[in-house]
MMTF fields as JSON, N, C-alpha, C and O atoms, coordinates in Angstrom:
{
  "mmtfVersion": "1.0.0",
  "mmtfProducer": "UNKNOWN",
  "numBonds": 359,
  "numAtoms": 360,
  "numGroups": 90,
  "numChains": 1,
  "numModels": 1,
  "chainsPerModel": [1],
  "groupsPerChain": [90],
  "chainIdList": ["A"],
  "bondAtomList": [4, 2, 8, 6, 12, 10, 16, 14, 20, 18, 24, 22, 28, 26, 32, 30, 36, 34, 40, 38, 44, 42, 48, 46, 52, 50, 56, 54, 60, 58, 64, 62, 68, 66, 72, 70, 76, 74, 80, 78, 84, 82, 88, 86, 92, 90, 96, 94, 100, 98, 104, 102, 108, 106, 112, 110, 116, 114, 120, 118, 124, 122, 128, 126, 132, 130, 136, 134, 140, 138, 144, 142, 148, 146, 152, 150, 156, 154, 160, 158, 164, 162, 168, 166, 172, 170, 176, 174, 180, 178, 184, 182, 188, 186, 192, 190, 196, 194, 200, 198, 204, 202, 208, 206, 212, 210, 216, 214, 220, 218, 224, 222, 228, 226, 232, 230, 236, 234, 240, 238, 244, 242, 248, 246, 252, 250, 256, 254, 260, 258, 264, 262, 268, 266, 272, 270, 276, 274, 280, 278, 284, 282, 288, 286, 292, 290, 296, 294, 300, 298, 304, 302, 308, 306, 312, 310, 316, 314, 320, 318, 324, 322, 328, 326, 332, 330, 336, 334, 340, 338, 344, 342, 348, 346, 352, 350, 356, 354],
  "bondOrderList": [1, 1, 1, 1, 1, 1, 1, 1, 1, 1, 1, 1, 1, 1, 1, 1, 1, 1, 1, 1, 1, 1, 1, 1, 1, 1, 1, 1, 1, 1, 1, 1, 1, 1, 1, 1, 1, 1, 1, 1, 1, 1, 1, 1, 1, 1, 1, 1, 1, 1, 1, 1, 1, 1, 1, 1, 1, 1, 1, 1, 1, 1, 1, 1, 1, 1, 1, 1, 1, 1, 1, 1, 1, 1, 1, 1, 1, 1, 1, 1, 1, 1, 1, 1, 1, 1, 1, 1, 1],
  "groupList": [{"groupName": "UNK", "atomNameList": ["N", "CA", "C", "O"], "elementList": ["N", "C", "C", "O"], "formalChargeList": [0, 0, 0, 0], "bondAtomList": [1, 0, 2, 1, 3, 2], "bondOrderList": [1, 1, 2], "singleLetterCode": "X", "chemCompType": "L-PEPTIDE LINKING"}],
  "groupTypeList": [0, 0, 0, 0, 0, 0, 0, 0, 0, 0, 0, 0, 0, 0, 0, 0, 0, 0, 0, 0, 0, 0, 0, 0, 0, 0, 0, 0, 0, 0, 0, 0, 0, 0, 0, 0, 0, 0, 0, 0, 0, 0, 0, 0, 0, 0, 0, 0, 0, 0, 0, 0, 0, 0, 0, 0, 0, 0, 0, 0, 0, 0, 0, 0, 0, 0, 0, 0, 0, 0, 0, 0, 0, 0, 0, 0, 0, 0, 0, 0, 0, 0, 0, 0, 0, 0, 0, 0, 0, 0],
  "groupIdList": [1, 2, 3, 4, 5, 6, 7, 8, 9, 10, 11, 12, 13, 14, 15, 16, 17, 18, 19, 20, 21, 22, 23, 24, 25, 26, 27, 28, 29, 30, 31, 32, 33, 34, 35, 36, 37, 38, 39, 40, 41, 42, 43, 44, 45, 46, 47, 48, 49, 50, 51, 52, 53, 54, 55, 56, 57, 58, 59, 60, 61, 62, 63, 64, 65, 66, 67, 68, 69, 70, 71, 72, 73, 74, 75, 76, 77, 78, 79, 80, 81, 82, 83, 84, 85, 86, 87, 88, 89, 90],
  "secStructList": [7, 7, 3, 3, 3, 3, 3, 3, 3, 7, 1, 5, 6, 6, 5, 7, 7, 3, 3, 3, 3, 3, 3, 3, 6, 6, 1, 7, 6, 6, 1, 7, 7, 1, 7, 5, 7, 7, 5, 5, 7, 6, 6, 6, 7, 1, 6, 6, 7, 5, 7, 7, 2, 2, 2, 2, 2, 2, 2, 2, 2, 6, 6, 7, 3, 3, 7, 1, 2, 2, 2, 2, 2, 2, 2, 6, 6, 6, 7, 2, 2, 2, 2, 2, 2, 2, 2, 2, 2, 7],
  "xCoordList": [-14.938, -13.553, -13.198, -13.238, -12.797, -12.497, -10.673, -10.023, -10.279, -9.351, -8.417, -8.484, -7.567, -6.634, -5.726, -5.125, -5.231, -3.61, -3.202, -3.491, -2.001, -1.329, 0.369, 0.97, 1.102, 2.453, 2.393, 1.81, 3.325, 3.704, 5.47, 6.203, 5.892, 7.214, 8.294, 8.068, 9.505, 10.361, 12.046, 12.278, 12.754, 14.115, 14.337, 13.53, 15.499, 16.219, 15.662, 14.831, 15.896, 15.573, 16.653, 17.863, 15.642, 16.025, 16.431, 17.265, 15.913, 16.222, 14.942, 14.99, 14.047, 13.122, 13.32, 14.408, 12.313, 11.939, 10.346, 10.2, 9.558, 8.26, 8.213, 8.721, 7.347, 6.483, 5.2, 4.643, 4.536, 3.099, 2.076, 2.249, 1.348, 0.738, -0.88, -1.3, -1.542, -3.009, -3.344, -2.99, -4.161, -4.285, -5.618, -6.302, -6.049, -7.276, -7.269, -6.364, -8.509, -8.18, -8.081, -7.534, -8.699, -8.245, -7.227, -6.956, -6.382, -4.74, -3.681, -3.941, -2.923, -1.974, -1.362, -1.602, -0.272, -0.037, 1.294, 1.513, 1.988, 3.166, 2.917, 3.449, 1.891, 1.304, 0.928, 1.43, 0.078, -0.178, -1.031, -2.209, -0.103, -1.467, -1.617, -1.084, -2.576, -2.851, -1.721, -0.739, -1.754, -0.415, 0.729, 0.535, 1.694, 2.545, 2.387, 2.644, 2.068, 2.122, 3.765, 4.347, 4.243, 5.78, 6.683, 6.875, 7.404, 8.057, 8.824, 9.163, 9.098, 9.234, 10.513, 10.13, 11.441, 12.526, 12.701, 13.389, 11.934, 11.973, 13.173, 12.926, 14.807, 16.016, 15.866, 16.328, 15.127, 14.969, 14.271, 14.39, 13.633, 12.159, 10.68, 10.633, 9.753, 8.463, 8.889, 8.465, 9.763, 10.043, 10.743, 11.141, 11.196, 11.989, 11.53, 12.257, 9.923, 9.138, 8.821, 8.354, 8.999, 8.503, 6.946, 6.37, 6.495, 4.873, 4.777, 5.317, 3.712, 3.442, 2.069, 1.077, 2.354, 0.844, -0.194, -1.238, 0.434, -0.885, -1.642, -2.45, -1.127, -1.574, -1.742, -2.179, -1.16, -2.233, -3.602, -4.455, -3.848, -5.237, -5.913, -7.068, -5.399, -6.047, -7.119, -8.33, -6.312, -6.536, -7.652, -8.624, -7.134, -8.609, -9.561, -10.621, -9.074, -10.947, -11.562, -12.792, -10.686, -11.472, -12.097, -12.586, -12.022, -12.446, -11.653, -12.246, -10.268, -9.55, -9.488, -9.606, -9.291, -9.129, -7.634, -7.251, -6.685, -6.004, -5.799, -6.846, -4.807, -4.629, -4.252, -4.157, -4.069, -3.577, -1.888, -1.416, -1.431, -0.056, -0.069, 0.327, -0.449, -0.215, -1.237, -1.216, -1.692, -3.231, -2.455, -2.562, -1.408, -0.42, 0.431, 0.55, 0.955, 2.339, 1.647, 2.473, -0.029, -0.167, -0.714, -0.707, -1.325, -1.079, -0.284, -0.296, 1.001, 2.196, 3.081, 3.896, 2.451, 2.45, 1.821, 2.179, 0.605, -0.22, -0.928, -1.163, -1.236, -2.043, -3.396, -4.287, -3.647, -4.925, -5.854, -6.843, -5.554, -5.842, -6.019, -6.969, -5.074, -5.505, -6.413, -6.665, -6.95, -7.98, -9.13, -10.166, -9.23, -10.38, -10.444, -11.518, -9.664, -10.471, -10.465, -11.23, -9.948, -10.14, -11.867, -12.577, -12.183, -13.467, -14.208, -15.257, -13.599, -14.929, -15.165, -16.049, -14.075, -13.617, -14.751, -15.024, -15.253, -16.459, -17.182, -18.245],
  "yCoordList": [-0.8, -1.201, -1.288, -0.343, -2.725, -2.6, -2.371, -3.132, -1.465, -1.186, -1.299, -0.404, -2.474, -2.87, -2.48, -2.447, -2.053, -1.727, -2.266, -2.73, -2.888, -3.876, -3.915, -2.841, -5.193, -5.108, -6.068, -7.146, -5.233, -5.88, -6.029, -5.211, -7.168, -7.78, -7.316, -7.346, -6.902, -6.548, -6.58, -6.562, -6.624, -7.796, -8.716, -9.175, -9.468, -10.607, -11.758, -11.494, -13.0, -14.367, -14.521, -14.654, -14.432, -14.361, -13.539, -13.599, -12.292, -11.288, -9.792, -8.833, -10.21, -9.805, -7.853, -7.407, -7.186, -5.93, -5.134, -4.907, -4.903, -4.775, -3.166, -2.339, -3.05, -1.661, -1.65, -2.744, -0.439, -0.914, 0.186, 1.403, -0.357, 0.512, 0.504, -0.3, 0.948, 1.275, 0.319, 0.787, -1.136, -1.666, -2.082, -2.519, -2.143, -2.578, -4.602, -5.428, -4.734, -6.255, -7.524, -8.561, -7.353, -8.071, -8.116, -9.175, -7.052, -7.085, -8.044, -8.357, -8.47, -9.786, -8.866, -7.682, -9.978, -9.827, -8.652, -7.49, -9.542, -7.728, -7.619, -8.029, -6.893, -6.601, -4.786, -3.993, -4.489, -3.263, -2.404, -2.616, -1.291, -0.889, 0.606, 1.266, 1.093, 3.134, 3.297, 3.365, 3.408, 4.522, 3.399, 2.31, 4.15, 3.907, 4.281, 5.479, 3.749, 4.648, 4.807, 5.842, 3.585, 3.629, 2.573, 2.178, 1.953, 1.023, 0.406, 1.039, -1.047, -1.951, -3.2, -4.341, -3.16, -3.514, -4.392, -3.942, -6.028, -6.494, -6.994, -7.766, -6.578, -6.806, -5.825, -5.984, -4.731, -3.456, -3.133, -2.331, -3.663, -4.002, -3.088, -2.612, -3.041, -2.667, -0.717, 0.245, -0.665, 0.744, 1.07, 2.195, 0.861, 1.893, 1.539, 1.539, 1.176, 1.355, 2.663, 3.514, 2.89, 4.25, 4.027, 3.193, 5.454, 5.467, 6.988, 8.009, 6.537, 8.617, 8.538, 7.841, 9.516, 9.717, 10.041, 9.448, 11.382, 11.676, 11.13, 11.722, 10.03, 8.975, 7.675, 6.767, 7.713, 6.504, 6.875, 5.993, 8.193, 8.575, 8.767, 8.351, 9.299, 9.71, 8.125, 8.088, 6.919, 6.06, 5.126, 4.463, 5.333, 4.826, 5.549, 5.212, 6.993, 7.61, 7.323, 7.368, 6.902, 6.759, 5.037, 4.561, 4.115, 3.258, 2.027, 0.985, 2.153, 1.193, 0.012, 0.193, -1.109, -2.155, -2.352, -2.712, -2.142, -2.886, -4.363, -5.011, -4.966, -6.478, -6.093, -5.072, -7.634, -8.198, -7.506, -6.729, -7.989, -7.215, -5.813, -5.323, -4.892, -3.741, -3.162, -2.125, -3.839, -2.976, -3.06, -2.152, -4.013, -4.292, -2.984, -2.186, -3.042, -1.936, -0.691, 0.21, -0.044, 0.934, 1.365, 2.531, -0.01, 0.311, 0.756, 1.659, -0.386, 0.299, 1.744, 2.109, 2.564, 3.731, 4.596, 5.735, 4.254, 4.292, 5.503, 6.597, 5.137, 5.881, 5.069, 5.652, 4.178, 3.827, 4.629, 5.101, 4.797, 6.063, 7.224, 7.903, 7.724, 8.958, 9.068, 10.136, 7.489, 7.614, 7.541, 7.943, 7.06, 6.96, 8.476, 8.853, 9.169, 10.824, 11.31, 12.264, 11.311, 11.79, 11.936, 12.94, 10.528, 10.13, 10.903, 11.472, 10.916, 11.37, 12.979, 13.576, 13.444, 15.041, 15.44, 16.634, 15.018, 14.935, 15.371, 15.482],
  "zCoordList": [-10.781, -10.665, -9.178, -8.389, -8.864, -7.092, -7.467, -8.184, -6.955, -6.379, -4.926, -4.084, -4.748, -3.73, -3.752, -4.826, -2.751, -2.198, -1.974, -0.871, -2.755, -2.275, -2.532, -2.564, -2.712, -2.824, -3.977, -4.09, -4.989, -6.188, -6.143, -5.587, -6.805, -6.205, -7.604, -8.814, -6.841, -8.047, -6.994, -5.785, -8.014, -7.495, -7.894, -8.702, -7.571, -8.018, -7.398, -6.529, -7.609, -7.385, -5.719, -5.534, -4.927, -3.468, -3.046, -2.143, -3.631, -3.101, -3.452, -4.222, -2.571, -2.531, -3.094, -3.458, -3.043, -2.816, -3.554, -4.755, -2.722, -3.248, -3.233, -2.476, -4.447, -4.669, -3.792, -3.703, -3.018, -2.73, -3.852, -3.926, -4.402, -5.332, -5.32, -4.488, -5.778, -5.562, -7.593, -8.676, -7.31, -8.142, -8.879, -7.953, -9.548, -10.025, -9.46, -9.581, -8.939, -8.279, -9.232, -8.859, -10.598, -11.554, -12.183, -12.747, -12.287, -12.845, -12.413, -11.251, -12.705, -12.016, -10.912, -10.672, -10.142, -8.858, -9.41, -9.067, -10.372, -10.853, -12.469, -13.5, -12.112, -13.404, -13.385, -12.588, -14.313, -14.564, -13.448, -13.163, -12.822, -11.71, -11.944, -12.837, -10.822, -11.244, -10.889, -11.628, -9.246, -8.913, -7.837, -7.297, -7.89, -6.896, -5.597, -5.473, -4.562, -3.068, -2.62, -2.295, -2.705, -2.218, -2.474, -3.624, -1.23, -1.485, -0.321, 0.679, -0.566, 0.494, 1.0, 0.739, 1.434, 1.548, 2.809, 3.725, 2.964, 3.678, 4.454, 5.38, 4.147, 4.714, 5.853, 6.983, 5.398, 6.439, 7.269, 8.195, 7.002, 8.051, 7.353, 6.219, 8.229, 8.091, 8.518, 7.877, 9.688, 10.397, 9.126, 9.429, 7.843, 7.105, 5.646, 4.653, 5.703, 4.615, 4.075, 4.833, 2.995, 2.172, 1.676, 0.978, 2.554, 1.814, 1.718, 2.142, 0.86, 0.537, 1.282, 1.071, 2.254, 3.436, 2.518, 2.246, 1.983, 1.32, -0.234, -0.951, -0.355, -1.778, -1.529, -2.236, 0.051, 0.539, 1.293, 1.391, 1.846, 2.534, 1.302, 1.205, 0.405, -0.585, -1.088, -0.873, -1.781, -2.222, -1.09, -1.452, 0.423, 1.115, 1.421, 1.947, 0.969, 1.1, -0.024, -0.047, -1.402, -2.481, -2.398, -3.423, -0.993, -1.176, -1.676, -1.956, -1.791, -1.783, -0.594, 0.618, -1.226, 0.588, 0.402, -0.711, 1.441, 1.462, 1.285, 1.284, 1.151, 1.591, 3.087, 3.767, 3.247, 5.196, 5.306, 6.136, 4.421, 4.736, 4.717, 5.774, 3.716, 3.481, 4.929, 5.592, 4.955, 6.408, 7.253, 8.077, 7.512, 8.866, 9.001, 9.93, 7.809, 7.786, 7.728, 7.87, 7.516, 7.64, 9.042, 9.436, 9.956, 11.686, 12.356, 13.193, 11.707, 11.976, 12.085, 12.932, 10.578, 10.696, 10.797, 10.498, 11.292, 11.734, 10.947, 11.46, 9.605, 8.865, 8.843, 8.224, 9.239, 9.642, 10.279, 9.717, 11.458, 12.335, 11.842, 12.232, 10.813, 10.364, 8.979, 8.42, 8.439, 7.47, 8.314, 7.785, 9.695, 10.433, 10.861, 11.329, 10.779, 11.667, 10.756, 10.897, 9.474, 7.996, 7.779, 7.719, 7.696, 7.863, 8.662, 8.363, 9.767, 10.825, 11.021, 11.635, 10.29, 10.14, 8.864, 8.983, 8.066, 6.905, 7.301, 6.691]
}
């Protein structure tokens, strides 16, 4: 089972607001996934995204890939960095 992190879309018709959740890569785009990591409110920006640190390190030590967007917003908060010394702390 490949498992992606990604953003699944929920809201009104022009009026965006995404979940980011930990998904199996064959499931549809807002379809059925494992878990929830958080959530995403593009009126607000990327700085006042909700993530759960520890269920997103969790989900890339288990080998999840992000997508391009979600990998952005986790530079940003820079939990990237802390799955790389996660890693290297092993």
């Amino acid at each position: 089972m490949a498992v992606k992190i990604r953003l699944t879309r929920i809201g009104r018709h022009k009026d965006p607001f995404f979940r980011i959740v930990a998904a199996d890569s064959r499931y549809a785009r807002d379809g059925r996934y494992i878990e929830q990591i958080g959530y995403f409110d593009p009126e607000k920006g990327v700085e006042n995204a909700v993530i759960d640190e520890e269920l997103a390190l969790k989900w890339l030590a288990l080998g999840a890939t992000p997508s391009e967007t979600v990998k952005a917003m986790f530079n940003r908060k820079g939990l990237n960095a802390k799955a790389v010394e996660a890693k290297k702390g092993k």
